[in-house]
C-alpha positions as CSV (number, residue, x, y, z in Angstrom):
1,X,-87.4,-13.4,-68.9
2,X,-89.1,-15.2,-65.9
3,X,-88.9,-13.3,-63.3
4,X,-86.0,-9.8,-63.4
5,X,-85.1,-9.8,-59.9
6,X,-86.5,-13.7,-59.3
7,X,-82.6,-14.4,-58.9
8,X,-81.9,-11.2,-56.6
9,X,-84.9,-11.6,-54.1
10,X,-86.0,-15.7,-53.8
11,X,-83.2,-18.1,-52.8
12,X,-82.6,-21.9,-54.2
13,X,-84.6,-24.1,-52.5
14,X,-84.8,-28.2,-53.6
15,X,-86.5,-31.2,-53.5
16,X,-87.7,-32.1,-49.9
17,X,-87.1,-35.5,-49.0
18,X,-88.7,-38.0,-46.9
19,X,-87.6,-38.7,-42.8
20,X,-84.6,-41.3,-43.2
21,X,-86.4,-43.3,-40.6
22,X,-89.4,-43.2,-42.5
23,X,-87.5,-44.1,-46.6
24,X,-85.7,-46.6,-45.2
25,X,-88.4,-48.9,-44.6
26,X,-89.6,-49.0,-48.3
27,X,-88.5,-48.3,-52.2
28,X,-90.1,-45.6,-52.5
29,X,-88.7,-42.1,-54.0
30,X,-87.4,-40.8,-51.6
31,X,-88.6,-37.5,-52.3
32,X,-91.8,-35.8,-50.9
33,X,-93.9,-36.6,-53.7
34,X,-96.1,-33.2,-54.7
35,X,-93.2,-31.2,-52.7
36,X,-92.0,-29.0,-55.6
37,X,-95.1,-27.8,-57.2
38,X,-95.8,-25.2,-54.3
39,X,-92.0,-23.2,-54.8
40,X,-91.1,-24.9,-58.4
41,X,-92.8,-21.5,-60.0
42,X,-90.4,-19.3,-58.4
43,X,-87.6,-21.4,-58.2
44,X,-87.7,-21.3,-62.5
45,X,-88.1,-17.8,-61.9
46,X,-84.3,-17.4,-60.5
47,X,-83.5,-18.2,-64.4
48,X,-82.0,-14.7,-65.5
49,X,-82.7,-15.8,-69.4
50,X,-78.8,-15.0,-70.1
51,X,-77.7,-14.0,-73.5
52,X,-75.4,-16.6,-73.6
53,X,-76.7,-19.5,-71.6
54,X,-74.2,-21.5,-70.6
55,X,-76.6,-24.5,-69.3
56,X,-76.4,-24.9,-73.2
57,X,-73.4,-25.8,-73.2
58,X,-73.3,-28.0,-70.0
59,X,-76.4,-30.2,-71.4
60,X,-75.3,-32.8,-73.9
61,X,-78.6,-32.7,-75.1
62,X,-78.6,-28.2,-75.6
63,X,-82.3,-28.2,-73.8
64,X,-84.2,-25.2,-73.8
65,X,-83.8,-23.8,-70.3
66,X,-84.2,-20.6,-70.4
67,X,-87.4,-21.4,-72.2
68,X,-88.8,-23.7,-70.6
69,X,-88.1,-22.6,-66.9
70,X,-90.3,-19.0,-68.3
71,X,-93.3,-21.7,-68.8
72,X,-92.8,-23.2,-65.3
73,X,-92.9,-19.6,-64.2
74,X,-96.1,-18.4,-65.4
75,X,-97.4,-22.1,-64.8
76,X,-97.8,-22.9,-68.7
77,X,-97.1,-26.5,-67.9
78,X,-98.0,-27.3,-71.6
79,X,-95.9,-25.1,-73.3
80,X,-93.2,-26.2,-70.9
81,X,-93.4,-30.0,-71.5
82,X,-93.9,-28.8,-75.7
83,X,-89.9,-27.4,-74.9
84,X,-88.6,-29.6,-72.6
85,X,-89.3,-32.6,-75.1
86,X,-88.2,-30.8,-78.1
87,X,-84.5,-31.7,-77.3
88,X,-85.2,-34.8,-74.7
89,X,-87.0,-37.9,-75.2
90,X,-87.7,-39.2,-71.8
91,X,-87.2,-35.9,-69.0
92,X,-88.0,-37.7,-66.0
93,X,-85.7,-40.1,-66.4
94,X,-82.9,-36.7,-66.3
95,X,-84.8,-35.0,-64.2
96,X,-84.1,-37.6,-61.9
97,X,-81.3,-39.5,-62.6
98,X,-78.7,-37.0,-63.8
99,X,-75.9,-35.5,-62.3
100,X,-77.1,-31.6,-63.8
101,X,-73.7,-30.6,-65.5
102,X,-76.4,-27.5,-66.8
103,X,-76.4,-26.5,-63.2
104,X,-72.5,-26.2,-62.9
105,X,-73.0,-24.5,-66.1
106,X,-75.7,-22.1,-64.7
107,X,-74.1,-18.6,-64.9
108,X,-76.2,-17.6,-61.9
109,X,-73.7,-20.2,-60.2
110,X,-70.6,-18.1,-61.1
111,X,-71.3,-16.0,-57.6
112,X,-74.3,-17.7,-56.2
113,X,-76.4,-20.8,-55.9
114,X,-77.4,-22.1,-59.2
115,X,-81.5,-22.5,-60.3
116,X,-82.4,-25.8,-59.6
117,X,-82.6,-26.5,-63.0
118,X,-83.2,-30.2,-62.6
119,X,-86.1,-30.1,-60.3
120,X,-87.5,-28.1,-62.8
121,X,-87.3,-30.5,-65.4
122,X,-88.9,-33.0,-63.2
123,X,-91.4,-31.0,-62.1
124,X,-92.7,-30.1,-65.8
125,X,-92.6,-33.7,-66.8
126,X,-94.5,-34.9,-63.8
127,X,-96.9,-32.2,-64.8
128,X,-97.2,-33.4,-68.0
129,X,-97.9,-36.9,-67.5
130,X,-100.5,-35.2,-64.8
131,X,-102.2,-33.7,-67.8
132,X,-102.3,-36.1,-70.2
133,X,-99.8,-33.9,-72.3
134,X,-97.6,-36.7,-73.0
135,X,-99.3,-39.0,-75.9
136,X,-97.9,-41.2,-78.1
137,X,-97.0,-39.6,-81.4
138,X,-97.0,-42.1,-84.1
139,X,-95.5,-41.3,-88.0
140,X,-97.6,-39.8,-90.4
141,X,-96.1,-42.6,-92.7
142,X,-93.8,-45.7,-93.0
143,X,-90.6,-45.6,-94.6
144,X,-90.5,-49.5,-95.6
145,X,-87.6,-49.8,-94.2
146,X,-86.3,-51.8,-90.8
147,X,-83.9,-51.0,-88.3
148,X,-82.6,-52.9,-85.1
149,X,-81.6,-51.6,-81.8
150,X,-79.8,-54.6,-79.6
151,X,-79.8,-52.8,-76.1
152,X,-82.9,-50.8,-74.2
153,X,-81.2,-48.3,-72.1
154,X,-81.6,-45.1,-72.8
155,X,-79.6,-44.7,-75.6
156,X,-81.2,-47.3,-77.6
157,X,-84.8,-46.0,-76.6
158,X,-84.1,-42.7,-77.6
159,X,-82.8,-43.9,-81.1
160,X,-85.5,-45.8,-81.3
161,X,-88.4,-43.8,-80.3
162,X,-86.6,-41.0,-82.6
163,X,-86.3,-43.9,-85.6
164,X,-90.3,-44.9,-85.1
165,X,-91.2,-41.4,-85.0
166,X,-89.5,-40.6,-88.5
167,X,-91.0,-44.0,-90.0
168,X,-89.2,-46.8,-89.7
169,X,-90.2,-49.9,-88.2
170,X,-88.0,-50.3,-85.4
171,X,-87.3,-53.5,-83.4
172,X,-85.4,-53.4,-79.7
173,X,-83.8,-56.5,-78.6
174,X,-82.9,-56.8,-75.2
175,X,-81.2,-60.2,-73.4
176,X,-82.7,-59.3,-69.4
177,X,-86.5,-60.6,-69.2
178,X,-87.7,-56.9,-69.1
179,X,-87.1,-53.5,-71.2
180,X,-85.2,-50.5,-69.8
181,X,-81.3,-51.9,-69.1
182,X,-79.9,-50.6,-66.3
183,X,-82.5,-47.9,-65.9
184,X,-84.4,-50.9,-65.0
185,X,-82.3,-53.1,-62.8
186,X,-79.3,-51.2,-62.3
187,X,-80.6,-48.1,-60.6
188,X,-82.8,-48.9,-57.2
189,X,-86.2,-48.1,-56.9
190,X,-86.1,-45.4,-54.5
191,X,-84.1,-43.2,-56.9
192,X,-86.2,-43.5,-59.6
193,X,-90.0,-45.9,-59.3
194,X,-90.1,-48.2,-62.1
195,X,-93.5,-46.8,-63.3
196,X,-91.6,-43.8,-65.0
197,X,-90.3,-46.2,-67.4
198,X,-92.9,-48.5,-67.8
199,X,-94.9,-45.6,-69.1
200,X,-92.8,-44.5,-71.7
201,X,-92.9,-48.5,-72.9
202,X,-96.3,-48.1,-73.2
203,X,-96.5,-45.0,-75.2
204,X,-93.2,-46.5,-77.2
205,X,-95.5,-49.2,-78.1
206,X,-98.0,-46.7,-79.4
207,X,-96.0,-44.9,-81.7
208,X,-95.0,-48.5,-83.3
209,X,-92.1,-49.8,-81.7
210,X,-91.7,-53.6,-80.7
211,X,-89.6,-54.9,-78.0
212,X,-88.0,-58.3,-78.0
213,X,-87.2,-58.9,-74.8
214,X,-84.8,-62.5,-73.7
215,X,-83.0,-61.8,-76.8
216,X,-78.9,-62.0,-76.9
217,X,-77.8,-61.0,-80.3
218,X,-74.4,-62.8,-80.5
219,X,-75.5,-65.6,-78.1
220,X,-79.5,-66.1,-79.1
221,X,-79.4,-64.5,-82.5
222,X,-76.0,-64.8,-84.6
223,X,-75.5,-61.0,-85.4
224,X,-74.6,-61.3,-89.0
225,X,-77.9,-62.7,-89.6
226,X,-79.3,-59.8,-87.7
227,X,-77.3,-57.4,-90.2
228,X,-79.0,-59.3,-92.8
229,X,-82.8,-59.4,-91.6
230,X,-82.8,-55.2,-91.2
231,X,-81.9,-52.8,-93.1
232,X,-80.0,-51.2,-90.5
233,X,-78.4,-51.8,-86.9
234,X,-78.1,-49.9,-83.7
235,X,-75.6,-50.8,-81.4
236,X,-76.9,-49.6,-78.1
237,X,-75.7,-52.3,-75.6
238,X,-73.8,-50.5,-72.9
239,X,-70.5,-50.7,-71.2
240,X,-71.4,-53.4,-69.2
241,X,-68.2,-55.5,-68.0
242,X,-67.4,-54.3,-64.3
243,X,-64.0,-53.4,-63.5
244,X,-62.7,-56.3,-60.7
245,X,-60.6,-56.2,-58.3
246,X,-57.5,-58.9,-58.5
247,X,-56.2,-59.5,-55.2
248,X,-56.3,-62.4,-52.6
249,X,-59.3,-63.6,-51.5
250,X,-61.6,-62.1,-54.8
251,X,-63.1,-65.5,-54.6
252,X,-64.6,-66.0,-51.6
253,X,-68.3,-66.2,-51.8
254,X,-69.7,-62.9,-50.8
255,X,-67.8,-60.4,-52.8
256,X,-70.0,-59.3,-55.6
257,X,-70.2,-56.7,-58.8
258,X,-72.6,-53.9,-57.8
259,X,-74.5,-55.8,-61.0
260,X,-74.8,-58.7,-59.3
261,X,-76.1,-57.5,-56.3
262,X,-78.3,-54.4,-57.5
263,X,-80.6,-55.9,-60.0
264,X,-81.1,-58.7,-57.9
265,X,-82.5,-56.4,-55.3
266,X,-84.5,-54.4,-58.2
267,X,-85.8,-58.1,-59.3
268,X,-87.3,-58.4,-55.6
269,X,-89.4,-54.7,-56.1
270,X,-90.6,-56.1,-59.5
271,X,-92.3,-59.0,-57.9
272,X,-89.8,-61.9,-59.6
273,X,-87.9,-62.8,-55.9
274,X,-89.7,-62.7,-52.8
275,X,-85.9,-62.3,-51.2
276,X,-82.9,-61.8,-53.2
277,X,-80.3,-64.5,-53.3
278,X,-77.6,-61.8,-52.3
279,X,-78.8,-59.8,-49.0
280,X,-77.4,-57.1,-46.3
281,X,-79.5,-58.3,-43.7
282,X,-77.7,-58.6,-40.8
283,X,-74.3,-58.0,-42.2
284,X,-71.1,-55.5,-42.2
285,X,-71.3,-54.6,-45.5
286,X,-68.5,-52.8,-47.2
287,X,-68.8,-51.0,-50.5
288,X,-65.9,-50.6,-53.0
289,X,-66.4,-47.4,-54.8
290,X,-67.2,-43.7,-53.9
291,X,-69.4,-42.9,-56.8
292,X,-73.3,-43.4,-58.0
293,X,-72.9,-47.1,-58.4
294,X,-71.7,-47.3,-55.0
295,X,-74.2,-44.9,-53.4
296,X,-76.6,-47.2,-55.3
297,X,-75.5,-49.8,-53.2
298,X,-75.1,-48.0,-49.9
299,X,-78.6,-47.2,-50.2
300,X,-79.8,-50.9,-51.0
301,X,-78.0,-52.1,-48.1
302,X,-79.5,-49.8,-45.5
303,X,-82.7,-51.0,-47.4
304,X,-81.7,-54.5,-46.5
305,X,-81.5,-54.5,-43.1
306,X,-77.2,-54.1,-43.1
307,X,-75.6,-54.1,-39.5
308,X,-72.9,-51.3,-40.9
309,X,-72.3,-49.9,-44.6
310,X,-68.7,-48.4,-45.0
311,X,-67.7,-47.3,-48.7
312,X,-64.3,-47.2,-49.6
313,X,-62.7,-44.8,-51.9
314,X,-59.4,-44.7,-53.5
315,X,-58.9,-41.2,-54.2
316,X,-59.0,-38.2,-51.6
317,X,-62.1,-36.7,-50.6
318,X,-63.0,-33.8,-52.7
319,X,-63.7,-30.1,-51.6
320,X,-66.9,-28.8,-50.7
321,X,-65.8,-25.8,-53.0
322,X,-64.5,-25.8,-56.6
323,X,-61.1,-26.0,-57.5
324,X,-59.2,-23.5,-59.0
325,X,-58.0,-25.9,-62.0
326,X,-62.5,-26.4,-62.3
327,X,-63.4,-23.1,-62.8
328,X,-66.9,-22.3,-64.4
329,X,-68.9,-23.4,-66.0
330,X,-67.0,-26.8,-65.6
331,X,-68.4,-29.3,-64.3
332,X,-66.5,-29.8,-60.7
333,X,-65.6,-32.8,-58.7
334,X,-67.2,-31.8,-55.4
335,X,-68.1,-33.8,-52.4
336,X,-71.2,-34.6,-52.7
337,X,-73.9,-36.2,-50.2
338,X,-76.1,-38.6,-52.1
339,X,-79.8,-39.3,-50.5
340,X,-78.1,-43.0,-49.6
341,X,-75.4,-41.3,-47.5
342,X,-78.0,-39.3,-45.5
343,X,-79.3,-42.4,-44.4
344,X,-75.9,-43.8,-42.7
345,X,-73.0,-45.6,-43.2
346,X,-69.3,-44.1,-43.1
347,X,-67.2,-43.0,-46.2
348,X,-63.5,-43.5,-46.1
349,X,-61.0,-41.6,-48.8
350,X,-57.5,-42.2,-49.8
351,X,-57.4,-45.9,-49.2
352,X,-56.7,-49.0,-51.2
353,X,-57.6,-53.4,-50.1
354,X,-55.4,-54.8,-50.2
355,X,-56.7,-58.4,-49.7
356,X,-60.0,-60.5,-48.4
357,X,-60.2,-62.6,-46.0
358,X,-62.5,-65.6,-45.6
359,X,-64.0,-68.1,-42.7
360,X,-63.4,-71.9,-43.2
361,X,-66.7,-72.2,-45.3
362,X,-64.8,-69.8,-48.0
363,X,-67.5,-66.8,-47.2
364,X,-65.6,-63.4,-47.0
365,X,-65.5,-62.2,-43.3
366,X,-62.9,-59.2,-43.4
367,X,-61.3,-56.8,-45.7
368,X,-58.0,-55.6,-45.4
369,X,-57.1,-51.7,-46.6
370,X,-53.9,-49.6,-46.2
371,X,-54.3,-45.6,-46.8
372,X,-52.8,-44.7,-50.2
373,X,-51.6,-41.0,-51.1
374,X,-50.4,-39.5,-54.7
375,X,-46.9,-38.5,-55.0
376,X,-44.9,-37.4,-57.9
377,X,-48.0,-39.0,-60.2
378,X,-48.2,-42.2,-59.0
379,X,-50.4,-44.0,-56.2
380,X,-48.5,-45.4,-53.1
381,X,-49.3,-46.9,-49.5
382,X,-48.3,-45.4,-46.7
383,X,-46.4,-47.7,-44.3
384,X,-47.8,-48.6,-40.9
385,X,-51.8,-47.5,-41.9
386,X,-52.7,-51.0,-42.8
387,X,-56.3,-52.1,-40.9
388,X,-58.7,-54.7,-40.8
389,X,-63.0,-54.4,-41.0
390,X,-65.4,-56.8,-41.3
391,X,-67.2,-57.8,-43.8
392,X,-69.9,-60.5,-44.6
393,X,-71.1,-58.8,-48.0
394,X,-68.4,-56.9,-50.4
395,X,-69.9,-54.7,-53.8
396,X,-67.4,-53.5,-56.4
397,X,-68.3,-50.9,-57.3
398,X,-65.5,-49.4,-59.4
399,X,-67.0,-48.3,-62.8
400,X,-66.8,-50.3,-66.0
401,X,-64.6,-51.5,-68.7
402,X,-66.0,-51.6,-72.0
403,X,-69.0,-53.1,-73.9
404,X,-69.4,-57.0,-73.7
405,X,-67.0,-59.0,-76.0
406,X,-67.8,-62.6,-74.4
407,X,-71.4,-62.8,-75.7
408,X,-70.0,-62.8,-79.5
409,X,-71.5,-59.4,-81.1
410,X,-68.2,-57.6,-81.4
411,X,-66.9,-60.6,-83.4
412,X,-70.1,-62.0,-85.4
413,X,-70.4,-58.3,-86.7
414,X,-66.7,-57.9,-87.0
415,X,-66.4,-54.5,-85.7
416,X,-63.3,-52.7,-85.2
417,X,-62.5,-51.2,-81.1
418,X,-60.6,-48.1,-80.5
419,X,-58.2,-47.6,-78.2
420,X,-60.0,-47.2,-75.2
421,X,-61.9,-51.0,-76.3
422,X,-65.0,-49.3,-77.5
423,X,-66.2,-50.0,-80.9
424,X,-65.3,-47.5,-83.1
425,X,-67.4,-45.1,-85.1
426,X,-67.6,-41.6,-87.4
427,X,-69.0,-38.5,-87.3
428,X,-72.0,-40.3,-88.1
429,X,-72.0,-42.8,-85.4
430,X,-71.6,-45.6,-88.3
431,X,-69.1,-48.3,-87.6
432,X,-66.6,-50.1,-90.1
433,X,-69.4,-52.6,-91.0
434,X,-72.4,-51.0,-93.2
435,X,-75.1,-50.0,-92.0
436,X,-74.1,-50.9,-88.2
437,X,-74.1,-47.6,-86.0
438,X,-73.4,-47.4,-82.2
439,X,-74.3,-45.2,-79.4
440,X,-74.3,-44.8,-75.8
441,X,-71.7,-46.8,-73.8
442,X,-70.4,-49.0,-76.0
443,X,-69.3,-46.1,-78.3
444,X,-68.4,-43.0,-76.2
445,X,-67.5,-45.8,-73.0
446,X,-69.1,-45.1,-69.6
447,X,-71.0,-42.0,-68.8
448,X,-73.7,-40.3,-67.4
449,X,-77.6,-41.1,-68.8
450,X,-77.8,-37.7,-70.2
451,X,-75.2,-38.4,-72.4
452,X,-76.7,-41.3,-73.5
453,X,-80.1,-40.2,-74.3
454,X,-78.0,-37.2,-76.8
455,X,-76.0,-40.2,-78.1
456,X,-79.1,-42.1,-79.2
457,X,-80.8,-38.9,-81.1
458,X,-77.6,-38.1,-82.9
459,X,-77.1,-41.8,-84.4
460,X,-80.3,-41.5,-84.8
461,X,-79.6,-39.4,-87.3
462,X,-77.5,-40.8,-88.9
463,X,-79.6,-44.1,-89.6
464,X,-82.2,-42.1,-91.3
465,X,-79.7,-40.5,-93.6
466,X,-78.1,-43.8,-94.1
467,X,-81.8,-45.4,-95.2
468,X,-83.5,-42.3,-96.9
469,X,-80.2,-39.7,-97.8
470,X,-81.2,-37.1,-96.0
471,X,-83.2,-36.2,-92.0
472,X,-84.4,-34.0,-90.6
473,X,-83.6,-35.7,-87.1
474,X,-81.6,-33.2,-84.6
475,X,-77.7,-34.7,-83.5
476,X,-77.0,-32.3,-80.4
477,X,-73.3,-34.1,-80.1
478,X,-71.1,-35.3,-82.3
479,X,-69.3,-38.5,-81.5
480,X,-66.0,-36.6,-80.1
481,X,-67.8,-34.2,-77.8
482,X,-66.7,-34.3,-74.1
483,X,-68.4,-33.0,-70.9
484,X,-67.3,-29.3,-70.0
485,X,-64.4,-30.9,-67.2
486,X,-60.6,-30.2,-66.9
């Protein structure tokens, strides 16, 4: 144990971030960089090492908290980063990017403020990388056989740094111009600096990995020929088709999917666009969506130079406090105040558009809302709450639908959906077709990167059973597992 009375006499304390006036002027984190190293120590030392740690249980992936935060205490940043990456391939990408279901977990959290497990994480990582812990790791020998991932989120870099690493030659295809999917142009710089991935590319490459990057299997490469050329396939290639909005006025120019508008700002940061083609500047922006995607583009916007941001959310606007039906260690839908919504911008609940409306050029100018309340189960508008705001620049932002159909890979493989249009799969992540396994999205349908990164070690897995007959690769989930919610 850390520290015994660490959780009795220091209080939680978090990241400090950067002046808004000062973040919004860049794409930088938006974090204080060297911040948490002076208070991380003690922070970890709030852990009370429970005999039954239910972070376990909250973490798809089952890391080693306990463990690791007892490093972080007594400032054994090797050790530390030796734990943290024995159950997680790529930690700062968690340690920044995830929502911490461990920390609703954290039985310190049942009667107090939970340890700030997730700075933790980030803190040891960033350590790491500091000193030179993290090195490529290559096999001690090939397997002969070939395997490839279509997809490079992280679900299909973890299966493949995992596949590499146990001695396959491992291939990742990827159709954008770059590697990382939507870690690369689907979350904005400020929340997480490119250079984190980039990095882990790098030391991918190392270990023996190749990348094919520009490559659509389905469009560029027919994926039965695929099957054919490798011994076997990983089907890591997201949930990627945006949920729209059908009513009047969806065509005018200027409404958007958040995935049209985000990478395009992300493509700008990488050097590709000296301005993107779809811009806040100067412009009542409106939002359609109240959760990550949409704080995403909240915080682009304000980046942009947007006259006004307002996001728009369909449901009501959650409690501060848990529910009684989201008791611990559930994970509980709380009202939460994202970096982007420090900056600005106003958030309205409980309301629904009802149409667009557009200038004589076609360009949306307005949007149209009514408020919208539950009763007896079912969503509808409340009479006489109808308004109008403006609007020059409209993001959906309303989740996602499934994995992509229209590109041909569902069909040229002939895989089988299930019933929520995700390809289905077994215990082993293996499809209908042999020796075709999914992960991520486009099995278990959208969720959080965390999830994704224990998708891609488990079918993982499975692939090296399916080539060799046996592994000794860890699966912390199994295909059915859900998040601890009610």
């Amino acid at each position: 144990m850390a520290d015994p009375k660490g959780f009795l006499t220091t209080g939680r304390e978090v990241a400090e971030t950067r002046p808004v006036g000062e973040r919004v002027k860049d794409w930088n984190e938006v974090y204080v960089p060297g911040s948490l190293l002076p208070i991380i120590s003690k922070q970890a030392g709030r852990c009370m090492d429970c005999g039954i740690p239910f972070c376990h249980n909250g973490c798809p992936l089952g890391n080693l908290i306990p463990e690791w935060n007892d490093y972080a205490y007594r400032e054994d940043w090797s050790a530390a980063s030796e734990r943290l990456h024995a159950t997680n391939n790529f930690p700062e990408f968690t340690g920044r990017l995830c929502p911490a279901p461990c920390e609703s977990a954290c039985v310190l959290g049942i009667n107090q403020s939970a340890v700030t497990i997730k700075n933790v994480e980030v803190s040891i990582i960033d350590k790491a990388w500091g000193n030179g812990d993290v090195t490529p790791q290559p096999p001690e020998r090939l397997s002969g056989k070939t395997v490839a991932v279509i997809g490079s989120g992280p679900a299909g870099l973890a299966a493949a740094q995992q596949l590499t690493r146990a001695g396959h030659t491992v291939a990742v295809y990827e159709r954008a111009d770059r590697i990382g999917g939507l870690l690369r142009y689907g979350i904005p710089e400020f929340k997480m600096e490119k250079s984190h991935i980039n990095r882990r590319i790098e030391q991918m490459r190392a270990e023996g990995t190749k990348f094919r990057t520009e490559t659509e299997i389905g469009r560029d490469i027919d994926a039965a020929k695929l099957r054919r050329r490798y011994d076997a396939v990983v089907i890591a290639a997201g949930a990627t088709v945006s949920r729209d909005l059908p009513v009047p006025g969806r065509e005018l120019n200027g409404v958007h999917f958040a995935m049209e508008y985000l990478p395009l700002a992300n493509k700008v940061q990488e050097g590709d666009l000296t301005v993107s083609p779809i811009t806040a500047e100067g412009k009542h922006v409106v939002v359609i969506g109240g959760g990550d995607t949409g704080a995403d583009c909240v915080g682009t916007a304000h980046r942009q130079g947007a006259l006004s941001v307002t996001q728009l959310e369909i449901m009501p606007r959650p409690g501060e406090d848990r529910n009684a039906n989201q008791p611990w260690p559930t994970f509980p839908m709380l009202y939460k105040v994202t970096s982007a919504h420090e900056e600005g911008g106003e958030r309205v609940y409980s309301v629904s558009t009802t149409h667009f409306e557009g200038d004589e050029d076609g360009t949306v100018q307005a949007l149209h809302l009514v408020e919208v309340e539950f009763k007896d189960g079912k969503l509808e508008q409340k009479p006489g709450t109808e308004r109008r705001i403006p609007a020059q620049l409209v993001t959906l932002a309303m989740g996602f639908t499934g994995t992509d159909q229209a590109n041909g890979l569902v069909q040229q493989f002939g895989l089988e959906l299930d019933e929520r249009g995700n390809v289905a799969r077994d215990a082993d992540y293996a499809t209908n077709v042999g020796g075709v396994f999914v992960a991520g999205d486009a099995g278990r349908g959208q969720s959080l990167i965390v999830w994704a990164i224990a998708e891609g070690r488990s079918a993982a897995r499975g692939v090296d059973r399916f080539l060799t007959g046996a592994s000794a690769l860890p699966a912390p989930i199994r295909p059915t597992d859900r998040s601890l919610m009610v």
